[in-house]
C-alpha positions, 0 to 999 in steps of 0.5 A: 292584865290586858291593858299591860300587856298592850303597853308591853307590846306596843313599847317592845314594838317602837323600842324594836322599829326606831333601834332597827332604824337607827342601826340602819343610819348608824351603819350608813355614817359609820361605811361612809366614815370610813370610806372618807377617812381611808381616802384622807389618809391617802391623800395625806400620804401621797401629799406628804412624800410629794412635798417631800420629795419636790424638797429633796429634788431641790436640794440635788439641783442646789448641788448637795451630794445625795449622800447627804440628802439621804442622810438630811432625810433620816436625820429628820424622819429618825425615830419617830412613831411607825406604829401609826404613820410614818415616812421612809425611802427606798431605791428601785431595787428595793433597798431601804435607804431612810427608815425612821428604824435605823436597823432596818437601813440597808435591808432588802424587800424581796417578791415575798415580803408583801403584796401591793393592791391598787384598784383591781391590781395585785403586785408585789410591793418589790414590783411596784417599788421597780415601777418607780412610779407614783401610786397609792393602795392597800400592801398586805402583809404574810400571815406570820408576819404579824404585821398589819396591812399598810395605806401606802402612797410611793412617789419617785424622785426626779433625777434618782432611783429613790421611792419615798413611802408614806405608810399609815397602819390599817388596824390602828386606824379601824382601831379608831373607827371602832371606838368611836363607832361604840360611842356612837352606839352607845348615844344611839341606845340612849337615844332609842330609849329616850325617843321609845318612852317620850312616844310611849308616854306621849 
């Protein structure tokens, strides 16, 4: 019975210090992906309204009304999937110009519609859209909006009032982190397992 329970011991004890090991690497990868997919995103935002807003600037210098490159722009952003990322515009009083939700054209954002985080900055997202400058952060959402908080890059188009927006849906995005920090944690149990019996068999 003595020889057991040493066996037991000693297993519980390498099962228990390579699975605090590898939650602690696990942990590590999983902050910095993370880290390294909110900063993508970002930066695939601000890329994304910035060639579409040097697109937009050319089609003004050509000489296409701006009725018309409002209406080029919904035509090609109408319809498409706002529960992930989507683009649409705005003017510097706020009023939606483009939105890939026709409904929502025309419609004004107020002080209180949702607040803007940038570094250590608060602002409304009114305010920022007033600014008229390019910046990117985190917009929050009022409590019973029911809406999830936004990565949102704004770029001002030369020669207008416009603000493009690129939005991309924080839960959907830590949705995805989540699943796959679950199949990282999954393959790591099974790795513990394997690692414990192959030092204990040893």
């Amino acid at each position: 019975m003595g020889r057991i329970k040493l066996y037991t011991y000693t297993f519980a004890v390498i099962a228990t210090v390579t699975l605090v090991a590898a939650i602690g690497v696990l942990r590590f990868y999983y902050t910095n992906a993370c880290e390294a997919l909110f900063k993508q995103k970002t930066e695939s935002g601000q890329r994304e309204i910035r060639e579409l807003g040097i697109l937009l600037e050319q089609q003004l210098h050509a000489g296409i009304s701006s009725l018309k490159v409002i209406e080029n722009l919904q035509q090609s952003i109408q319809n498409t999937d706002v529960q992930s990322e989507f683009v649409c515009m705005y003017n510097t009083n706020g009023i939606e110009l483009c939105h890939p939700n026709p409904s929502l054209i025309g419609t004004k954002i107020d002080a209180k519609n949702s607040n803007f985080y940038h570094a250590d900055n608060k602002q409304s997202f009114q305010e920022l859209l007033k600014r008229g400058k390019l910046t990117s952060g985190i917009r929050t959402f009022p409590k019973g909006t029911n809406r999830s908080s936004e990565i949102v890059s704004v770029y001002p188009v030369r020669g207008t009032d416009w603000m493009l927006a690129s939005h991309a849906n924080v839960k959907v995005i830590q949705t995805q982190l989540d699943n796959l920090y679950q199949k990282f944690w999954i393959g790591t149990l099974l790795l513990v397992l394997i690692i414990t019996e192959f030092v204990f068999c040893s």
